[in-house]
Legacy VTK file of the C-alpha trace (Angstrom):
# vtk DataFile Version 3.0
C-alpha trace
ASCII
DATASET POLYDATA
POINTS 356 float
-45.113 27.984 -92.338
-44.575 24.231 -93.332
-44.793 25.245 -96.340
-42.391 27.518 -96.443
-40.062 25.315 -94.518
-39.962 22.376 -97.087
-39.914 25.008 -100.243
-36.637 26.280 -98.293
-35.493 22.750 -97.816
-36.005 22.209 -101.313
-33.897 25.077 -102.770
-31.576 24.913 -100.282
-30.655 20.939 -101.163
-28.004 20.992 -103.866
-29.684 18.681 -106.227
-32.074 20.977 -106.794
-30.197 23.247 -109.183
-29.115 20.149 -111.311
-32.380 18.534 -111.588
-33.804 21.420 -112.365
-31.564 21.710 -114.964
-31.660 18.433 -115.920
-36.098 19.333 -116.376
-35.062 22.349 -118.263
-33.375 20.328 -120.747
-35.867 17.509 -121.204
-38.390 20.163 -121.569
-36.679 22.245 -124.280
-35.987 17.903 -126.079
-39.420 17.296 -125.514
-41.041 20.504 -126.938
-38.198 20.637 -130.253
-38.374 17.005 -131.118
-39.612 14.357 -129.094
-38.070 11.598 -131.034
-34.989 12.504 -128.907
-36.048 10.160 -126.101
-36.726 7.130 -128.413
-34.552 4.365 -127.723
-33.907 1.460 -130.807
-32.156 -2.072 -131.034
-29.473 -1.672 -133.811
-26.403 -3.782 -134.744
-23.106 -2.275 -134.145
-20.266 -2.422 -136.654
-18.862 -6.214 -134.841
-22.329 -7.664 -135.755
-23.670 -7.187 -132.037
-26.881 -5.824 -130.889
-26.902 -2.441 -128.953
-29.454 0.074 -127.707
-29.466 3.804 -129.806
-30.562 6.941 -129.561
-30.059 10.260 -127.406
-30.321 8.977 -123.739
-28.158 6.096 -124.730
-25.143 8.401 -125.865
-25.909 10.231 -122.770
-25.880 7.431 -120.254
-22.840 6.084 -122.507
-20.722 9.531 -123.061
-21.609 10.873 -119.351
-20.266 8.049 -117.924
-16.346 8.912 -118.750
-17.426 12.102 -117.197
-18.955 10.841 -113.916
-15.809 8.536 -113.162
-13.672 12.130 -113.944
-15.933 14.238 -111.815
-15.909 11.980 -108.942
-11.940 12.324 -108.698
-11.943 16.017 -109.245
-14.738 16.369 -105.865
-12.496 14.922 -103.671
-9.639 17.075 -105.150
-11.634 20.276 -105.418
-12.726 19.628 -101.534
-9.178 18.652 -100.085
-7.219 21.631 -101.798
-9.475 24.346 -103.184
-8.388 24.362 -106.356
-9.044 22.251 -109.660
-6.429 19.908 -111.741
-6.878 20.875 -114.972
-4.405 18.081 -116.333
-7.391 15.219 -116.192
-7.183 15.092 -120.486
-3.730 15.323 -121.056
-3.313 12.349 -118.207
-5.226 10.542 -120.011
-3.250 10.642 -123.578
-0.295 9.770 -120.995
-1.951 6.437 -118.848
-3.560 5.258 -122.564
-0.783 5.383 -124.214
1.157 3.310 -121.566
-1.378 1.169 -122.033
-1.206 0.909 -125.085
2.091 0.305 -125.169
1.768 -3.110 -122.866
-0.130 -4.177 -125.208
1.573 -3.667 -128.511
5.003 -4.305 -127.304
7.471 -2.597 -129.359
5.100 -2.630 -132.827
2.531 -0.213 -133.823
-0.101 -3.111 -135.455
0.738 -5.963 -134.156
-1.448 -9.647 -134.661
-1.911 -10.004 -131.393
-2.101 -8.520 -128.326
1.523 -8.508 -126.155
0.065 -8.439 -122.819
-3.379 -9.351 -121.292
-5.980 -6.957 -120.681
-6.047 -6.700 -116.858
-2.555 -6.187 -116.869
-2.004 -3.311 -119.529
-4.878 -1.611 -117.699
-3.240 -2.377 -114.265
-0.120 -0.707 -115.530
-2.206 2.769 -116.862
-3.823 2.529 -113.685
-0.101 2.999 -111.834
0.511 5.781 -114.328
-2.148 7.572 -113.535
-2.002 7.219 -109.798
2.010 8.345 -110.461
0.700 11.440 -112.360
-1.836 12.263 -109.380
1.335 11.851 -107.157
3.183 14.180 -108.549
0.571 17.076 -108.794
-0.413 16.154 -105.312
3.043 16.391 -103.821
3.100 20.405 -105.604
0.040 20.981 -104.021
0.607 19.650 -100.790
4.434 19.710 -99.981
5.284 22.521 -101.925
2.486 24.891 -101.701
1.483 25.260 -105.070
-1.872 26.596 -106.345
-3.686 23.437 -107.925
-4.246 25.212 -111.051
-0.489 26.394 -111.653
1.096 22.910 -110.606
-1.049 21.133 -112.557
-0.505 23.653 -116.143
2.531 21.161 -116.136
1.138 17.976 -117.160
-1.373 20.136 -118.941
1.246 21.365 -121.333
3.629 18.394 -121.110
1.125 15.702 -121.092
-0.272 15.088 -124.447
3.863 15.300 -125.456
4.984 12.311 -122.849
2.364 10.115 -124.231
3.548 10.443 -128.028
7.050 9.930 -126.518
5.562 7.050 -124.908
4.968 5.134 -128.102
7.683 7.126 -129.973
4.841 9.456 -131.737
3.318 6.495 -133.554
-0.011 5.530 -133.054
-0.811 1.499 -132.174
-3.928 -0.309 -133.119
-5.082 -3.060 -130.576
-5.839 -5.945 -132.604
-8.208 -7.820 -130.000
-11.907 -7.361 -130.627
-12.388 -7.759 -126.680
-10.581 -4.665 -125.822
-13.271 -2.405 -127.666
-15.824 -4.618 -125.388
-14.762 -1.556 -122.509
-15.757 0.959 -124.640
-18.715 -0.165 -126.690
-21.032 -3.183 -125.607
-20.217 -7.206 -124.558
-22.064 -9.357 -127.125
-25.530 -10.191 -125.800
-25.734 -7.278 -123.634
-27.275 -4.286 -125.701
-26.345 -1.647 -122.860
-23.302 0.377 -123.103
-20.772 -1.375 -121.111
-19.599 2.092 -119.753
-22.319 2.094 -117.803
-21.530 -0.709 -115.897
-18.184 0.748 -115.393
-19.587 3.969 -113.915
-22.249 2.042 -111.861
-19.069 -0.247 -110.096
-17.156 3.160 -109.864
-19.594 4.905 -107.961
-19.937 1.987 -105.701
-16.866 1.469 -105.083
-16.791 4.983 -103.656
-19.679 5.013 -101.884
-18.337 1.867 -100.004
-14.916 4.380 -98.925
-16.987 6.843 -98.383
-19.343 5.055 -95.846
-17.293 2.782 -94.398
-13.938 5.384 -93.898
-13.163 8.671 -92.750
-12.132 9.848 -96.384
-15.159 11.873 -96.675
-14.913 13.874 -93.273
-11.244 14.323 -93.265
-11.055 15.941 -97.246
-13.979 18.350 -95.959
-12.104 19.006 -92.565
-8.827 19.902 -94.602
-10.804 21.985 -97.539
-12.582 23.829 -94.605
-9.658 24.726 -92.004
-6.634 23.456 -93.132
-4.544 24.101 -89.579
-7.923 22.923 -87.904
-7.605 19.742 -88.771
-4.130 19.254 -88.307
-4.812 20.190 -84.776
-7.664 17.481 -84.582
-4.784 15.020 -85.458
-5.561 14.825 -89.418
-3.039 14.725 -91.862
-3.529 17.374 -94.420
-0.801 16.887 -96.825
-1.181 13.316 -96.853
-5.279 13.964 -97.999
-4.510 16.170 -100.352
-2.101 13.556 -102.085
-4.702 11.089 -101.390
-7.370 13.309 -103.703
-4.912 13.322 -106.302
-4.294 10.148 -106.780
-7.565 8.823 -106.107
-8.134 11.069 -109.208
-5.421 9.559 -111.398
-7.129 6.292 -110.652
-10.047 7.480 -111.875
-8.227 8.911 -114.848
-6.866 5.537 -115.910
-10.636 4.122 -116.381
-11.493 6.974 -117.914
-8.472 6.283 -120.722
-9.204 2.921 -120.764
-12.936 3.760 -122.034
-11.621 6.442 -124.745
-8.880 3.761 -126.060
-11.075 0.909 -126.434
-13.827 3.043 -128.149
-11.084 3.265 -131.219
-8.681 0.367 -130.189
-5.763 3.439 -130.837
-5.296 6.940 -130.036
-4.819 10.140 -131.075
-2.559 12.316 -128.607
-3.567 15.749 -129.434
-7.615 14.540 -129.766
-8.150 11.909 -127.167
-10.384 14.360 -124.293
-9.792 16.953 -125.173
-11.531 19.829 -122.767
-13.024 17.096 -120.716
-11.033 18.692 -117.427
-13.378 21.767 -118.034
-16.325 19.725 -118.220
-15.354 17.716 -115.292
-14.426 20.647 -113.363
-18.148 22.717 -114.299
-19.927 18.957 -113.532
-18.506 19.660 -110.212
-19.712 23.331 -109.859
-23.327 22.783 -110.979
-23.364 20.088 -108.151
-23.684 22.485 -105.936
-19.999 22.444 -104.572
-17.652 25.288 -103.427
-14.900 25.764 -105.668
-12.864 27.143 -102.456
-12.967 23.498 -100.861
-14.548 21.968 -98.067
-18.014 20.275 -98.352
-19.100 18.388 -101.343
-21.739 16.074 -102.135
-20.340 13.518 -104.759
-23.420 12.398 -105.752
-24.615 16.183 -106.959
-21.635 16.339 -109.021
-22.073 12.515 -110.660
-25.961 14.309 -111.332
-24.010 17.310 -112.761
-21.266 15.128 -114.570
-24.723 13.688 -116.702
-26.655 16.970 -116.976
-23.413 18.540 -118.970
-23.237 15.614 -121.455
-27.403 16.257 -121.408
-26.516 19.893 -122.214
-23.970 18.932 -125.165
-25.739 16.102 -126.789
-28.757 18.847 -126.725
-26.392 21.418 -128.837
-25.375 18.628 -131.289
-28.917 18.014 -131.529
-29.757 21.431 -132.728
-27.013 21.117 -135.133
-24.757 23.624 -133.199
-21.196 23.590 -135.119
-18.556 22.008 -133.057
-16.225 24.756 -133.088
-19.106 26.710 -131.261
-20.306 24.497 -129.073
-17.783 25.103 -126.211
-19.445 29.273 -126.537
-23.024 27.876 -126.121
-22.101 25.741 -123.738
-20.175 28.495 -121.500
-23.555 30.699 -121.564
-26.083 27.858 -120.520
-23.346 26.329 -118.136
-22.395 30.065 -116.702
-26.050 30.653 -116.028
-26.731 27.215 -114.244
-23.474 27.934 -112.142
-24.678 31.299 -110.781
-28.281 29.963 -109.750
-26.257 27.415 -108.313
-24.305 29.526 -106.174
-24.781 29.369 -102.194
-25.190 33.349 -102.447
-28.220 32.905 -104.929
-29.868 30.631 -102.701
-29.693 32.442 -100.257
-31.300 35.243 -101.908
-34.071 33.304 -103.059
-34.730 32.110 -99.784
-34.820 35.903 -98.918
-37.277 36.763 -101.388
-39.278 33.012 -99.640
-39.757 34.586 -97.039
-39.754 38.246 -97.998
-43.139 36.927 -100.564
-45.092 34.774 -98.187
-45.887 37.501 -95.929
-47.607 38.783 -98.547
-49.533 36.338 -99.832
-50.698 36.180 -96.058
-52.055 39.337 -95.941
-53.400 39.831 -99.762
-55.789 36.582 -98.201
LINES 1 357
356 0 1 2 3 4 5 6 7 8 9 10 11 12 13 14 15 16 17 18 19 20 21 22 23 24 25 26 27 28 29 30 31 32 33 34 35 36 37 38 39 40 41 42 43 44 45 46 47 48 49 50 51 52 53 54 55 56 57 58 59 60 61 62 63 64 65 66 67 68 69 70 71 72 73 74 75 76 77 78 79 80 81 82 83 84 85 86 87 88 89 90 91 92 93 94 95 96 97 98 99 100 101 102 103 104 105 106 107 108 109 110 111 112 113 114 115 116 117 118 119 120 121 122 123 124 125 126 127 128 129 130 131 132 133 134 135 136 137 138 139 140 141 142 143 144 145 146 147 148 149 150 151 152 153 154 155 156 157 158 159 160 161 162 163 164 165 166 167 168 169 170 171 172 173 174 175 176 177 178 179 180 181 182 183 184 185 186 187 188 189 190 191 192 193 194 195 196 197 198 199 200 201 202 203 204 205 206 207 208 209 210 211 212 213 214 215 216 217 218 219 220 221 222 223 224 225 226 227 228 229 230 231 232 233 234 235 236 237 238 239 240 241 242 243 244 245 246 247 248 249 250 251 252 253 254 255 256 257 258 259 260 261 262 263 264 265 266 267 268 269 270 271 272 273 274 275 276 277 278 279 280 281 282 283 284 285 286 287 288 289 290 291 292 293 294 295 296 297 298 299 300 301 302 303 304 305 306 307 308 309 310 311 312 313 314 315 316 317 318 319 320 321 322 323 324 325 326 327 328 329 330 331 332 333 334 335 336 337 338 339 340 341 342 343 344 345 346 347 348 349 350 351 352 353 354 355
């Protein structure tokens, strides 16, 4: 019976789909080629030393991913739906950025504007773009989905506007520090930036109400407004938390290239953002999350892809193996699932009782 008890635990935890995806896939590495968990010192292009291999791009790749999927729990808790506008937001606060600091010319010697600031400025676009699809969601009743198809169409478009369709070239070596490594320090800096993002959160998280009051609004909307909580104001909140975490998100694909490319620059990362979310174990309706599953699931989908590329999957198919594997680890991930296998728990150990 104790047993039984902590195998239900287990399955029941949801971490326990992911990781067991996550062993699935080193499995399948370890068995095909084992060289992809070996990990080398190489020189980069700007002379400077930096760890290679698989798990890097992984840890390095994932980490755009985890800031996006962090954003997009809180949003997919507080209103039950998904923004689906994450990529083109992103062509919209790097391109702003951009544009602080290039000034008015596409190559210019120098930078126009510090750092800090241009990135302070992308960070106000994004939290505007948040705004907005929050106040359709919240204020004017719209299905997430269908308010944010907006930005998802328009998006890509206001960013080449931004920069009048040209594309500017940062000429500072420090700005692709963000988005490839610090000389001296071999790790990816992204990883640093996902590390302070998720503590950062875990801070609000712990020390606010943030958490309970998005899962009191996702579960019973008028319930909580009777407990005194404001539901349009969290569901505005989500958003632009979100956008925030969009504008670190652009400022890692920018300063990977030091330009962009409007119709390119993530491209179907919402999708993978929003699944990273769903094999985390959270409802898609809303209501409780657990933002650490989805940070786990946010890794285990750049696990899955970097796994395709390794078996030289074509990239025009990848999204169609991807769906399969992904559609598959969704469904065992559903609460309906587990409940069935906890079902067939108990159903078996009976059994096994008697058969001894």
């Amino acid at each position: 019976m104790k047993n039984q008890n902590m195998l239900k635990r287990i399955v029941s935890n949801q971490l326990f789909i992911p990781i067991i995806a996550l062993l699935i896939l080193t499995l399948i590495n370890l068995i095909n080629d084992p060289s992809f968990f070996k990990i080398t010192l190489v020189t980069n292009n700007a002379g400077n030393p930096m760890l290679s291999g698989s798990l890097i791009t992984i840890l390095d790749f994932g980490s755009e991913l985890g800031i996006l999927a962090i954003g997009m729990t809180l949003v997919t808790a507080a209103s039950g739906g998904q923004d689906i506008s994450v990529g083109a937001t992103i062509a919209i606060a790097g391109s702003a950025m951009l544009r602080i600091l290039c000034g008015k010319e596409a190559h210019p010697e120098t930078i126009q504007a510090p750092i800090i600031l241009a990135f302070l400025v992308a960070c106000l676009v994004g939290m505007a773009c948040g705004l907005f699809n929050g106040t359709l969601v919240a204020v004017f009743k719209i299905q997430p989905m269908i308010a944010t198809l907006i930005l998802f169409t328009a998006g890509r478009s206001i960013g080449a506007w931004i920069n009048h369709n040209q594309l500017p070239i940062v000429p500072d070596p420090k700005f692709a520090y963000f988005g490839g490594v610090i000389p001296g320090i071999p790790i990816p800096t992204t990883v640093f930036i996902v590390i302070a993002c998720i503590i950062v959160m875990a801070l609000i998280l712990k020390f606010t109400n943030l958490g309970l009051y998005t899962q009191a609004v996702g579960i019973n909307e008028k319930s909580a407004r009777l407990n005194g909580i404001n539901p349009t104001a969290i569901k505005i909140l989500s958003f632009v938390i979100l956008g925030l975490c969009v504008a670190v998100a652009a400022l890692i694909k920018v300063s990977r290239l030091s330009t962009i490319n409007y119709s390119v620059i993530a491209k179907d990362i919402e999708m993978d953002a929003i699944l990273a979310v769903a094999l985390g174990g959270n409802a898609l309706s809303g209501g409780k999350f657990n933002m650490w599953a989805s940070i786990l699931g946010a890794y285990v989908i750049q696990f899955l892809t970097t796994t395709l590329y390794k078996f030289d999957v074509q990239s025009d198919a990848l999204a169609a193996y991807k769906a399969v594997v992904v559609i598959i680890l969704v469904v065992f991930s559903a609460p309906t699932v587990r409940e069935g296998c906890s079902k067939l728990v108990k159903k078996l150990s009976p059994a096994r009782k008697e058969a001894a």
